[in-house]
Every structure is written in C-alpha cells, then in structure tokens.
N, C-alpha and C positions, 0 to 999 in steps of 0.2 A: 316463308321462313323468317324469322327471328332477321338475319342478315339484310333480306332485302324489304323487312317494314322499316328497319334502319335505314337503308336507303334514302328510301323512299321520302322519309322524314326530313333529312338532310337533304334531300334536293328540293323540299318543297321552301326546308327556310334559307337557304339559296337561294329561291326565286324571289322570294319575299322581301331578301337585303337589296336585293339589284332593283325590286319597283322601291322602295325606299330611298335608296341613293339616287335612283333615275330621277327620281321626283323632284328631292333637296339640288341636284344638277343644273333642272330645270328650271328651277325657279326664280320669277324676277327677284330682282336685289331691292330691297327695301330701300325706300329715296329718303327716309327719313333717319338711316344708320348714321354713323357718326361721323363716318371717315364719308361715308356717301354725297351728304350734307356739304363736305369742304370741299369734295371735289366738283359738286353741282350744287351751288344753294339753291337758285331756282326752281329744281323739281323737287324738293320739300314744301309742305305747304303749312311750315308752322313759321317757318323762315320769312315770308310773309305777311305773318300775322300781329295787330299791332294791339299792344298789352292795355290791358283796363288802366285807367287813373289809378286806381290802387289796387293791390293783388298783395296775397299773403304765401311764401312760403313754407313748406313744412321738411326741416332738417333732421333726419333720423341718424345719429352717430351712433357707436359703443359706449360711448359715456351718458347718452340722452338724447333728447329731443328739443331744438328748439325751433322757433319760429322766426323768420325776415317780414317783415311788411315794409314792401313796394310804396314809393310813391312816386309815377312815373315822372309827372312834372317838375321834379327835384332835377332830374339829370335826363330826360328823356333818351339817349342813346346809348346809357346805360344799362338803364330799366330795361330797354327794348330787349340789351343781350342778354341779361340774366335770365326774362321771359324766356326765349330760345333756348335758352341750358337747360331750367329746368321742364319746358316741356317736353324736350330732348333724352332725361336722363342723363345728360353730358359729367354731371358729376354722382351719380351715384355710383360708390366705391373708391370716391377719390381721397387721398390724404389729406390730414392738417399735416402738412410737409414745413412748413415754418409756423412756431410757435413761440413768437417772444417775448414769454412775461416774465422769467429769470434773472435776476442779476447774479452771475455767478464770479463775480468778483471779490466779492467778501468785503467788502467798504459799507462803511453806514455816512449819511444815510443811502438808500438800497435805491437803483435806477423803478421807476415807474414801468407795470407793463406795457409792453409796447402794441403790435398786431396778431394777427389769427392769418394766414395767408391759406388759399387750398384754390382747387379750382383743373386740377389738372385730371384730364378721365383716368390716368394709370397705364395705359396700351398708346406706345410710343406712336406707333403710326397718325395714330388720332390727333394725339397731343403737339405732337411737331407737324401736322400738316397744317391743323389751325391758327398755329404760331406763325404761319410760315404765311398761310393765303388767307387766314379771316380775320388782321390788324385792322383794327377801325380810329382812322385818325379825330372820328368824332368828340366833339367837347363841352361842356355847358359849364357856366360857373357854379360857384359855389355858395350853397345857399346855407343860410344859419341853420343850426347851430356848428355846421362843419363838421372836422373831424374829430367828434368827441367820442367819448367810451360810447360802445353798444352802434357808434353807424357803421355804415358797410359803403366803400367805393373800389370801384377798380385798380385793382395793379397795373402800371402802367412805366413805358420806358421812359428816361429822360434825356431831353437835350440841353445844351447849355446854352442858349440863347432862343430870346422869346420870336417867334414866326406867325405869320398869318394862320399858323392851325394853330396856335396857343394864345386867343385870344384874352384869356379869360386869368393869364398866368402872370404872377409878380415876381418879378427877382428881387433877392434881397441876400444881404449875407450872409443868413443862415441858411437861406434856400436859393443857394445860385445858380438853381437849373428849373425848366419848364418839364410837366409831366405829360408824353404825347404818346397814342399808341394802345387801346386794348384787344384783349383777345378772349380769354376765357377765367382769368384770375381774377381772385377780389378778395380784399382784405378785412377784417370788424376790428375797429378800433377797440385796445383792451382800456385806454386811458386818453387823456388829453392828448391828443394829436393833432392841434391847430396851426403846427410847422407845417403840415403839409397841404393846409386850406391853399398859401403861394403859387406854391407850386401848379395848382390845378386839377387834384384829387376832388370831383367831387363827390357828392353824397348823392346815392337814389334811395337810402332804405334801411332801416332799422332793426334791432332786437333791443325786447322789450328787458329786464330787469333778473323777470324769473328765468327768461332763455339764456343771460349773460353768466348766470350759476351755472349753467352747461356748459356753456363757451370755455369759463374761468378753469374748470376742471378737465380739459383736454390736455393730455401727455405734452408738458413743455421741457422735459429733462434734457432733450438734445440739444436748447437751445438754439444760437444761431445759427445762420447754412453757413457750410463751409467755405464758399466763396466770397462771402463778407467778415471771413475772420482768420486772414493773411496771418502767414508768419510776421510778427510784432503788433497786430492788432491790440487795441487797448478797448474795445467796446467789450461793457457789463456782459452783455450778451453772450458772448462765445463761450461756449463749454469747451475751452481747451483752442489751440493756435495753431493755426498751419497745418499738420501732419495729422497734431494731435486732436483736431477738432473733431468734436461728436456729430457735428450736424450735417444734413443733407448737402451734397453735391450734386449740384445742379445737371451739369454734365453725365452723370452717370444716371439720375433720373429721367431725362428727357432720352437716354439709350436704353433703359430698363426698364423703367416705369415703377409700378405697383411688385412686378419680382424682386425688384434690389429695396424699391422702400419695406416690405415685408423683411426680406430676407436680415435685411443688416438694420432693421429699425422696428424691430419687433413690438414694442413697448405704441409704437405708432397710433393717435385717434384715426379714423375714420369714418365718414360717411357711409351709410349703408341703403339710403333711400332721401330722396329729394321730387317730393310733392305738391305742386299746386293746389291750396286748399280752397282759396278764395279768389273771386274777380268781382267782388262789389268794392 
C-alpha cells in the first residue's frame, strides 16, 4: 500500500543519516585544523615546514586582490609564521578590523595614513587559544627600507624596557617602549612608518604599488579601535570618543569574533581567500 512504500522510504533514509553521522563520529580530527594545530603543533606537518627564501602570497578581499612577497631573510621568524597562516588558511575570512588612514579631526593639515591591521581567524576559540599558547618572543632586526608604505611586519606587544629578547630595540623618546611577542597579526604600512623601525617591528615582505590601490580602498570609516580612543582622546584617528567611538572593541571581538564584527560593522573589508602562489 501507499502507507507502507512510505515507510518503507523513511526507514531506509534513517538508516542512511545514522551511517552518515556514524561516519562524521568516527572520524580522525584533522591535525592540520586550526584550533587542532594550537593545541598540538607537532602533529601538523606544515608547522614544521621551513619557508623558501622567497614566496608570494595571494590576498583575495571584497574590495580586490592583492599580492605579499616574502623575503624570508628579512625577519626569518616572522616569514616562518606567516608561511604557517597562510598554508593553514588561518586567515581566510578574517577582517581588516583596524583600518587607519582617516583623520577624522577636521584640521588641516590632515594626519598621514597610518596601518592596515587583520590577522584574526574570526572563531574565538581559535583566535584566543593562539594568543594565549602560540606567542613567539622571536626577533630579528630591522632591515632597510623599514617601515615604509606598502611593507608588512607583525603586530606585536610592548614592554617598557629593552631585555635580552629585545635585542634589536632602541628607546628613545618618541618610542619609549621595545616591541616583543607575535602571534598571528600583522600590519602593511599605509605611509611612513619609521617610528616604529626603534621599537623593533621588523619587515619580512612587501606589496607591490598596484596591490597598495586595493589595500588604499579597504573600508576605513570606522576608524580607530575603541580601546585607543578613551574618553578625551585627542588622536586624528578616532571616529568619535569614549562611548561614542565607532571603532572595534577589542574585547567584544576576541568574545565574538566574525558575529559581532559582521553584525555591528557591516560596511567591514575582508579576506575571502589567502593563497600560496609562489615558492621560487
């Protein structure tokens, strides 16, 4: 009857979700997943792996596409991480979450752009376990031309006094701190940035001129993050002070991720794809 080919149907695609799900159950955990990775570098075998002299990445945003070329010798333990991200995937889907080339001050003449920052996967778990267990107090100096428009070096914490891991770092008055500490972030210089050559930012890698036309045009209306633009803040940067700041909060991103920057930063660039093109 009618009734029981019905059945009959519906028991067979029952049996069919159950060896599907028994399957997906079953199966090893991929040692190369992201969160997998921070909990065990070891048994990934790209974690490992030690980058060409020179390598070219390929950035695929909403706004364009550009290119990074690597040169490992520049920073070598820098280079090494970025290798790792992007064979990783680590950032595709991640935000340009700071974006500072605004002066939203209204004074002429108008502050210079500043950085491009991204670097965070979007899925919290991820993002805070790397921050938490894959800081690399690694460092190499700084090599010409530094940090001018178009190079790329890591985000990095600061201490206020130079240590045996900040060999390479100068104090000086406008830069009274050493820069020690990465993890997955990095910044492209949008202009002269040679304040932070002291410090000990240095350079692994480039975009060339035509890719910086993409870079230039990435969503920067939010201006600075919220946590650098305190109530009385006087920096060009901030779109708005305190309360009234436009820009990302730290703390709510590192608990949300890619939900909250979507949600309340719609206007937002991002990464859509991050490719290994070249290893000559």
């Amino acid at each position: 009857s009618f009734f029981r080919a019905m059945q009959a149907v519906l028991f067979l695609a029952f049996v069919v979700l159950l060896c599907l799900v028994g399957s997906s159950y079953g199966a090893p955990r991929n040692p190369c997943g992201l969160l997998q990775v921070c909990e065990d570098p070891e048994g990934c075998s790209i974690m490992s792996e030690r980058p060409p002299a020179k390598f070219e990445v390929q950035v695929t945003t909403t706004v364009g596409r550009f290119a990074i070329r690597v040169e490992t010798a520049w920073a070598p333990p820098f280079a090494r991480r970025f290798w790792q991200l992007s064979r990783l995937g680590y950032m595709d889907g991640a935000r340009f979450y700071r974006v500072v080339s605004k002066d939203f001050s209204g004074k002429t003449p108008s502050r210079p752009p500043f950085v491009v920052q991204f670097g965070y996967s979007g899925t919290p778990d991820v993002d805070n376990c790397w921050d938490n267990n894959m800081v690399s107090n690694e460092t190499a100096p700084v090599v010409a031309p530094g940090n001018q428009r178009g190079y790329l070096s890591m985000s990095m914490g600061a201490v206020m006094e130079k240590t045996k891991d900040t060999p390479y770092c100068t104090l000086t008055p406008s830069s009274p701190y050493c820069a020690l500490g990465f993890s997955t972030n990095v910044f492209i210089s949008l202009g002269d940035n040679g304040k932070l050559d002291a410090p000990g930012f240095a350079i692994f890698g480039m975009v060339d001129s035509a890719g910086m036309e993409v870079v230039d045009s990435l969503y920067s209306g939010y201006g600075e993050m919220a946590d650098l633009c305190p109530s009385g803040s006087t920096s060009p940067y901030c779109n708005g002070v305190g309360p009234a700041c436009k820009g990302v909060n730290m703390s709510e991103m590192m608990l949300y991720g890619n939900r909250y920057l979507a949600q309340d930063f719609p206007l937002m660039s991002y990464i859509q794809k991050v490719e290994v093109l070249t290893t000559a």
